[in-house]
C-alpha positions as CSV (number, residue, x, y, z in Angstrom):
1,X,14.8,-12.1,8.7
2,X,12.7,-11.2,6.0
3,X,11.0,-7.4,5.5
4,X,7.3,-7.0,6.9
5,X,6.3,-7.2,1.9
6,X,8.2,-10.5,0.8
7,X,8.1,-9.3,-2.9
8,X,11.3,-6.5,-2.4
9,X,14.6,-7.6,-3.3
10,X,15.4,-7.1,0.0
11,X,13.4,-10.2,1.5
12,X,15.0,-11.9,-1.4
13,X,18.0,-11.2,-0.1
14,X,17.9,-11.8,3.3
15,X,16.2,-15.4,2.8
16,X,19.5,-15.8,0.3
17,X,21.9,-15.2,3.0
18,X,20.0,-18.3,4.8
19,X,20.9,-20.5,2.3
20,X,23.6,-22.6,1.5
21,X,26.3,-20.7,-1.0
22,X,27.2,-24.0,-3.0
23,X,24.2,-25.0,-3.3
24,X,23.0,-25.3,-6.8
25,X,19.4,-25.1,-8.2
26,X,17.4,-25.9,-11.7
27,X,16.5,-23.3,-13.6
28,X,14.0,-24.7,-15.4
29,X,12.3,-26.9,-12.8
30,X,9.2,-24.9,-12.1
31,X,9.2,-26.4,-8.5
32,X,12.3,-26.0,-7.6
33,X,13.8,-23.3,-9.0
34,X,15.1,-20.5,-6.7
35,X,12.1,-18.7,-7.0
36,X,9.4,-21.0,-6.3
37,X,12.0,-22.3,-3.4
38,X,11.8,-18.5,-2.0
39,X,8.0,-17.8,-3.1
40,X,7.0,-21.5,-0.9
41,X,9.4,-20.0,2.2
42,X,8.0,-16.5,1.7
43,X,4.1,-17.9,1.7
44,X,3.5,-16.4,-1.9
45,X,2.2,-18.1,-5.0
46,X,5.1,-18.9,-7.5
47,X,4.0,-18.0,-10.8
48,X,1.2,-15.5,-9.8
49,X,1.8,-11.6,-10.1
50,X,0.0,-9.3,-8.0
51,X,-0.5,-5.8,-8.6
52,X,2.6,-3.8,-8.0
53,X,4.7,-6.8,-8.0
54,X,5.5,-7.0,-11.3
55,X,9.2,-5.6,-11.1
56,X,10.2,-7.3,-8.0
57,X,8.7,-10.8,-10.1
58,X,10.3,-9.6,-13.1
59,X,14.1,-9.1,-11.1
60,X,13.5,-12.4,-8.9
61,X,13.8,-14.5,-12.0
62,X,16.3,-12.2,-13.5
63,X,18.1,-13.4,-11.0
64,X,17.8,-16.7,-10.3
65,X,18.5,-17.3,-14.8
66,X,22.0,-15.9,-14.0
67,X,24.7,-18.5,-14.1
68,X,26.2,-19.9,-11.8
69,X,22.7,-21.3,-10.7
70,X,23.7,-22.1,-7.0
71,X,22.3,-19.8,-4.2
72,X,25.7,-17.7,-3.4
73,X,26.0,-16.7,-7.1
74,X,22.0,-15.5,-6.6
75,X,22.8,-13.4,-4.0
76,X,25.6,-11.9,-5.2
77,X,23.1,-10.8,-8.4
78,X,20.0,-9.5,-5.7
79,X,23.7,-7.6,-4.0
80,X,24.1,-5.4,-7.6
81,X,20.8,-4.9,-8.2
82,X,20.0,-2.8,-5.0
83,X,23.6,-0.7,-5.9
């Protein structure tokens, strides 16, 4: 279930535990990348940063350019950053 602010790592998390570990993802496809896949489920505008979202922008595509690209690999990334 995702947090009452989508932008925390959190929500990112928790909308990554939804989805299928194996599952892999393109980076560089602006559409589908993990984060436009989470900012279209989340209801936010991929590619837009709002005032005081900058960091959480800024570590949502830190993690979804980690390799592996697939969505278990992602979560385990959004896991060490709130360590």
């Amino acid at each position: 279930m995702l947090a009452r602010n989508p932008e925390t790592i959190t929500s990112l998390i928790a909308w990554l535990e939804t989805m299928p570990n194996e599952q892999e993802y393109t980076y560089a496809d602006y559409r589908h990348c993990m984060a436009a896949q989470y900012c279209a489920f989340a209801g936010l505008q991929y590619g837009q940063n709002r005032e005081g979202c900058v960091d959480f922008r800024h570590q949502m595509e830190l993690i979804g350019r980690g390799e592996p690209r697939n969505f278990g690999a992602a979560l385990k990334r959004a896991r060490e950053m709130v360590v």
